[in-house]
Each structure stands twice: as structure tokens, then as C-alpha cells.
C-alpha positions in Angstrom: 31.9 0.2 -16.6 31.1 -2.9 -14.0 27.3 -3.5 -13.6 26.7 -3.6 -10.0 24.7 -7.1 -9.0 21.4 -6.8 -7.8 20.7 -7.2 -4.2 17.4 -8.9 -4.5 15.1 -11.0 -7.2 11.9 -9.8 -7.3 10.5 -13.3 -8.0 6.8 -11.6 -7.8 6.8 -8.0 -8.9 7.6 -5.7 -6.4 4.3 -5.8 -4.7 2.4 -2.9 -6.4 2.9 1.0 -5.8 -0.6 1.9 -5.8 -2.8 3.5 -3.0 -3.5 0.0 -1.4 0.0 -0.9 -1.4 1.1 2.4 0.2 -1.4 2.2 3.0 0.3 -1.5 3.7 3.7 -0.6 3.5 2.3 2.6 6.3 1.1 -0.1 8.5 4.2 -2.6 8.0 6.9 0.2 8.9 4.5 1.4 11.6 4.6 -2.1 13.5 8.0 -2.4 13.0 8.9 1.1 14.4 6.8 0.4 17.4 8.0 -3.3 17.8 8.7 -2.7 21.3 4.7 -2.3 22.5 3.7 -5.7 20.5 4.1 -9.1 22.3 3.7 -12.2 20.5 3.9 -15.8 21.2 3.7 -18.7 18.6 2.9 -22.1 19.1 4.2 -25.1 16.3 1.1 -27.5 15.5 2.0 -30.9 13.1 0.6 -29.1 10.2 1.4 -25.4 11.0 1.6 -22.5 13.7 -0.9 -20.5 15.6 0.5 -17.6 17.1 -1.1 -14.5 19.1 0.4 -11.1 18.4 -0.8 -8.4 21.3 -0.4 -4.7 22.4 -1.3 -2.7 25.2 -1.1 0.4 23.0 -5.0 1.6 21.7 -3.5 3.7 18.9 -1.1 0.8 17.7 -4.2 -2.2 18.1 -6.2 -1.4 14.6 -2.7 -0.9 13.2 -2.0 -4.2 14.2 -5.3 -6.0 13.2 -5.4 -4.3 9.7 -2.1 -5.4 9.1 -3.0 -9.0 9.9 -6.6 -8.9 7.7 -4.5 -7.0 4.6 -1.6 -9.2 4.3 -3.9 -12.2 4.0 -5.9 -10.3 1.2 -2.6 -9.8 0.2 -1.3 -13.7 0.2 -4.8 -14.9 -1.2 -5.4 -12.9 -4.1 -1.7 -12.8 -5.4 -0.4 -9.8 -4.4 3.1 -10.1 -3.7 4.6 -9.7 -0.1 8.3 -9.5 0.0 9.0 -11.1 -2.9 12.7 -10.9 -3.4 12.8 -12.4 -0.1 13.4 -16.1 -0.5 11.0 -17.0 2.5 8.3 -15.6 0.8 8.9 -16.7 -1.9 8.4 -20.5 -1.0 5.2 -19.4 1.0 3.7 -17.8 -2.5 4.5 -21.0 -4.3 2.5 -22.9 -2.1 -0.1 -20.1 -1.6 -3.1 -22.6 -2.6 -2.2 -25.1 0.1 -2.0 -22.4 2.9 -5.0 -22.1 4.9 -5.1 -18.8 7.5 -7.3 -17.9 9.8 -7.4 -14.9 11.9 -9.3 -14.2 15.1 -9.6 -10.3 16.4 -8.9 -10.2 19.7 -9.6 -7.3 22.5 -5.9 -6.5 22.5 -4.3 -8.0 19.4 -4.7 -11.0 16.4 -4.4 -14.7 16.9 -3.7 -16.5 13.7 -3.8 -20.0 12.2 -1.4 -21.0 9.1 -1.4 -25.0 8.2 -1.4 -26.7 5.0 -2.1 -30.4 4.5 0.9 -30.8 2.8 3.8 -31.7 4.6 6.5 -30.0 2.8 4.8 -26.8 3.4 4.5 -26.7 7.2 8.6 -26.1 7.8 8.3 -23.1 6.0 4.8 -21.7 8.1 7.5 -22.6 11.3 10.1 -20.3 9.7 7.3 -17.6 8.7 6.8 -17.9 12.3 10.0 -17.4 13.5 10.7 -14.6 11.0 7.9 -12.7 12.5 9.0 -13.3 15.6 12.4 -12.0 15.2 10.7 -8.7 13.5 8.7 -8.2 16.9 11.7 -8.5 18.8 14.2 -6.3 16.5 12.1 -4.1 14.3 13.3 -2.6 11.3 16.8 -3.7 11.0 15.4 -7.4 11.6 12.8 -6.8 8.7 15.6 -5.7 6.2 17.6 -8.5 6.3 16.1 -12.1 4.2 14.6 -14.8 6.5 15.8 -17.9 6.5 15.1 -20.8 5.4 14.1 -23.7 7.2 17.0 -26.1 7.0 16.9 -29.0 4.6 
């Protein structure tokens, strides 16, 4: 019998499959179900991107703002986030020289990525793009790997 290839590398682990991690992956499938009542807008800075992710919909805005806080828990205390996704991948690598900040706002979360180092910033423009692209198409955008930015 022919093994059959795996489709992804889980460079990181697979992220976890405790309670935390459940209560994420809610969250993350909620956005991307609802992708249609979220706006966002990013902007590319020389080291980084700043980007502001909004909704007009009260149930969807803690959603929204959880999301944002728990994935940079996630990213700063090495829990893996997509990690057979070779985006992500990079962005763990260079984890340490990622600096994010995020801002509440009354209808949505504006967010700072930059690193100092120069070979990191193309990837924060595709990690902006990617999101991007899952606003706009939801859960068949999110299934697919993000590319990479081009060398």
C-alpha cells in the first residue's frame, strides 16, 4: 500500500488541543464566518504595518478584540499559530524581533507589527495581506497557505 503525503508540516506542534486553544480556534472560525461585518484597512510603515480591523456588529466586537489580545499571547509565549503554514512559520522564527502593539478601539483593534530587523518586515507586509485576504474571503481564504513575500 502507497502512503499518502502529508498535506501540511507542522513545523510547531499543532497549536495545542486544550481548553485555551479551543476557545481560540471558537473565536478564529467565528471571525471568519462573519468576515462580511469586519472592515479592515492596513497601512505599510518602513519597518512594519499598522492596520485597523472594525465592525459595526456589538456581538461580533469582543469576538474581535479577544482574538487580537489572544493571538499575541499566543505569538509571545510560543504557542504555535498555524504552523504548517509556511507564513507563519517565518513570523515564529523571528518571534523575538517582532514587536506588536494593540489598541481597543470603540468599534474594532488597531494594531502595530515592526521589527528592527529588515529581513523581517516583508513578511509583517505579507501577514498583512494574508489577513486581509481572510477579511475579504472568510473560510475558504483561511484554508489555503499564505504566501510568501517574494524573494
Amino acid at each position: 500500500m502507497k502512503a499518502v503525503p502529508k498535506r501540511y508540516d507542522f513545523k510547531y506542534g499543532r497549536g495545542g488541543d486544550d481548553e485555551e486553544h479551543r476557545r481560540h480556534e471558537a473565536d478564529y472560525h467565528l471571525l471568519l464566518e462573519r468576515h462580511a461585518a469586519l472592515q479592515r484597512r492596513t497601512e505599510r510603515m518602513p519597518d512594519g504595518i499598522r492596520t485597523w480591523t472594525t465592525t459595526q456588529d456589538p456581538r461580533l466586537l469582543p469576538v474581535l478584540q479577544r482574538h487580537a489580545q489572544d493571538m499575541k499571547s499566543r505569538f509571545g509565549h510560543d504557542r504555535a499559530i498555524r504552523s504548517w503554514d509556511p507564513l507563519f512559520q517565518k513570523l515564529f522564527e523571528y518571534r523575538s524581533q517582532v514587536q506588536v502593539t494593540l489598541r481597543p478601539l470603540a468599534d474594532g483593534i488597531y494594531a502595530e507589527l515592526r521589527s528592527q530587523n529588515p529581513e523581517v518586515v516583508p513578511y509583517l507586509y505579507a501577514h498583512g495581506d494574508t489577513l486581509a485576504a481572510w477579511v475579504h474571503g472568510g473560510l475558504g481564504a483561511a484554508r489555503e497557505p499564505s504566501p510568501l513575500p517574494q524573494d
